[in-house]
C-alpha positions in Angstrom: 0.0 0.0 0.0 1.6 3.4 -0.8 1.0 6.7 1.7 1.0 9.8 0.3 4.2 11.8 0.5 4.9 15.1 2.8 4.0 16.9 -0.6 0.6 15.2 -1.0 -0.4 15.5 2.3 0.7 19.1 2.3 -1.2 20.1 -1.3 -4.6 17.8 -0.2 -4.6 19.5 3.4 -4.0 23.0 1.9 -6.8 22.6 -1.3 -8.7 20.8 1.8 -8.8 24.1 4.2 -8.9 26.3 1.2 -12.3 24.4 -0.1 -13.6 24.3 3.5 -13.1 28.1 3.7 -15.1 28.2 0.6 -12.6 29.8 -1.7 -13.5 27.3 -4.9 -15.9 28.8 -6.3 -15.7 28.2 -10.1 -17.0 29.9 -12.8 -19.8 31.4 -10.5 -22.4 32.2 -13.1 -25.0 34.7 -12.7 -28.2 33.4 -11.5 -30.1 35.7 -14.0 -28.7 34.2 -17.1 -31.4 32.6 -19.7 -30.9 28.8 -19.9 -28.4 28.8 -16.9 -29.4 25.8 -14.7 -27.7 24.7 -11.2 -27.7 21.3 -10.0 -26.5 21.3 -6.6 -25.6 18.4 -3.9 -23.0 17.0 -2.0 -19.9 14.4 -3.1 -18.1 11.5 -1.0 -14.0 11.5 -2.1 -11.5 9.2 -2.2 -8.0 9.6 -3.3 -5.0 7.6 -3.1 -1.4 7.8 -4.4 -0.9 6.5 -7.7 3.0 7.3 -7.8 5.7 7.8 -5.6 6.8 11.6 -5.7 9.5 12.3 -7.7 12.3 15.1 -7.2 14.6 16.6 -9.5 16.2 20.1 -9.4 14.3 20.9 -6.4 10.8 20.3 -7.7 8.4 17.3 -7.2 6.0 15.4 -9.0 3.3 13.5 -7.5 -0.2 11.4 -9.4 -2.9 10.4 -7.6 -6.8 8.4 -8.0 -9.3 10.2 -7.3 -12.7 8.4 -7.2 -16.6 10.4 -5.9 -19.8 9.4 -5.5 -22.2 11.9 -6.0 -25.9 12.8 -4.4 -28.7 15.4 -5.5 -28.9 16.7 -8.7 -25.7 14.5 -10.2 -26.2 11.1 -9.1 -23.5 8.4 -10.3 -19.7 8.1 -10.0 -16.3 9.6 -11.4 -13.3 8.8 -11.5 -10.0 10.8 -12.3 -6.3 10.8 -12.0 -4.6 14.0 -10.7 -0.8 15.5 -11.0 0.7 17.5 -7.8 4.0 19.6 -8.5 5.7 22.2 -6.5 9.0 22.5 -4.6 9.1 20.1 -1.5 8.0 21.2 2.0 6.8 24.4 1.1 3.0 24.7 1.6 2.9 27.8 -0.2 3.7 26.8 -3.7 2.2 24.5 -5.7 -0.2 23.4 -8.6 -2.4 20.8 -9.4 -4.4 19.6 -12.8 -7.0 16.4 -12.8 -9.2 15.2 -15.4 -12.0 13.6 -13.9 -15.3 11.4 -16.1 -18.6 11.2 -14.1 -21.0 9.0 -15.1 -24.8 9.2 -14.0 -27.3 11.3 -14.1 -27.6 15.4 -14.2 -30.9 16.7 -13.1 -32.5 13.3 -14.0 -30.5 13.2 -18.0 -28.7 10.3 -18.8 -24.9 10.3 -20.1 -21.0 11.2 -18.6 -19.0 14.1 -19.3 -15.4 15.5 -17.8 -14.1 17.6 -15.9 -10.9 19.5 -16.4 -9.2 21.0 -12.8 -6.9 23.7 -12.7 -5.4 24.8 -8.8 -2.4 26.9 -7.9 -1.2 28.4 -5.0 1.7 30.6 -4.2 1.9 33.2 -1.8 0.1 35.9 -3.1 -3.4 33.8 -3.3 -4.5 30.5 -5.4 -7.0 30.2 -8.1 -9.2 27.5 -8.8 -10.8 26.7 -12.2 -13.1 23.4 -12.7 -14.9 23.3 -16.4 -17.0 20.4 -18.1 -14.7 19.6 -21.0 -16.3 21.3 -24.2 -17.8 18.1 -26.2 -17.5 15.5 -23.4 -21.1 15.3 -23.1 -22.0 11.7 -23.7 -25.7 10.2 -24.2 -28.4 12.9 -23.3 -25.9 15.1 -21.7 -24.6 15.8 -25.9 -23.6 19.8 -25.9 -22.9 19.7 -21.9 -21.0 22.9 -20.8 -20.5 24.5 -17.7 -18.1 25.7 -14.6 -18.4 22.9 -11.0 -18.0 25.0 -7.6 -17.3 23.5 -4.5 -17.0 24.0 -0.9 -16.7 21.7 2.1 -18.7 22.5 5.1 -18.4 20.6 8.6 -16.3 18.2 6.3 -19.1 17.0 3.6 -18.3 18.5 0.1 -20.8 20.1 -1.4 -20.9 21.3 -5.2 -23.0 23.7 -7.3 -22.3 22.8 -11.5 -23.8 26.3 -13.2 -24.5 24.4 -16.4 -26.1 24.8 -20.4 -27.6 21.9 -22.1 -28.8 22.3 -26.1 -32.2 22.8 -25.7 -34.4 19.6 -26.8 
């Protein structure tokens, strides 16, 4: 079984208390726009190492499963593989991308799409950028697009995707 290295456990704790803060807020949308729908709920998260971090020239490298199961209005499953870099030990400096495919439903439609993350941190801020992958839409999810917030509150994730289907 592999454990997750001081990096990991330093970039999951710091997106972890960032999130919980609620400072990943994607793509907020505004509420007023025509054909702008929200489907909202909460997500259980597992993630494991899938590599052994890797230094070189002061900088690691570090990949990781991640696997949800989602409740309210996406129901089904993802899973995802994520990349960690950053110099070693510092808490203050670091990135992260994932690509992540859920599969279920979406405010009772059919079909799977992805997800593309985007997280840095440095110590002037972080930003936070989680998109549905522009074509990804599988079955009646065809056209998907939209921006997934999250925040974690008293340690349950919660998410809001602001999303735009074709219309039928």
């Amino acid at each position: 079984m592999r454990f997750l290295t001081v990096r990991g456990y330093v970039v999951l704790i710091t997106l972890l208390v960032l999130a919980s803060i609620g400072v990943f807020g994607a793509g907020v949308a505004r509420a007023q726009d025509a054909g702008l729908h929200h489907a909202t709920g909460t997500f259980e998260v597992t993630m494991a190492p899938g590599d052994e971090e890797q230094v070189e020239a002061g900088l690691g490298l570090s990949r990781y499963v991640l696997s949800k199961t989602f409740e309210g209005g996406i129901t089904g499953t993802s899973d995802g593989q994520m990349l960690a870099g950053g110099p070693p030990g510092v808490e203050t400096t670091g990135t992260y991308v994932a690509l992540e495919r859920v599969v279920g439903t979406l405010d009772g439609k059919t079909g799977a799409f992805l997800l593309a993350h985007r997280g840095d941190i440095n110590a002037d801020g972080y930003t936070l950028s989680i998109t549905v992958v522009p074509g990804s839409g599988t079955g009646e999810l065809v056209g998907l697009s939209g921006d997934f917030g999250l925040t974690i509150t008293d340690g349950v994730h919660h998410y809001d995707l602001a999303y735009r289907l074709p219309e039928d």
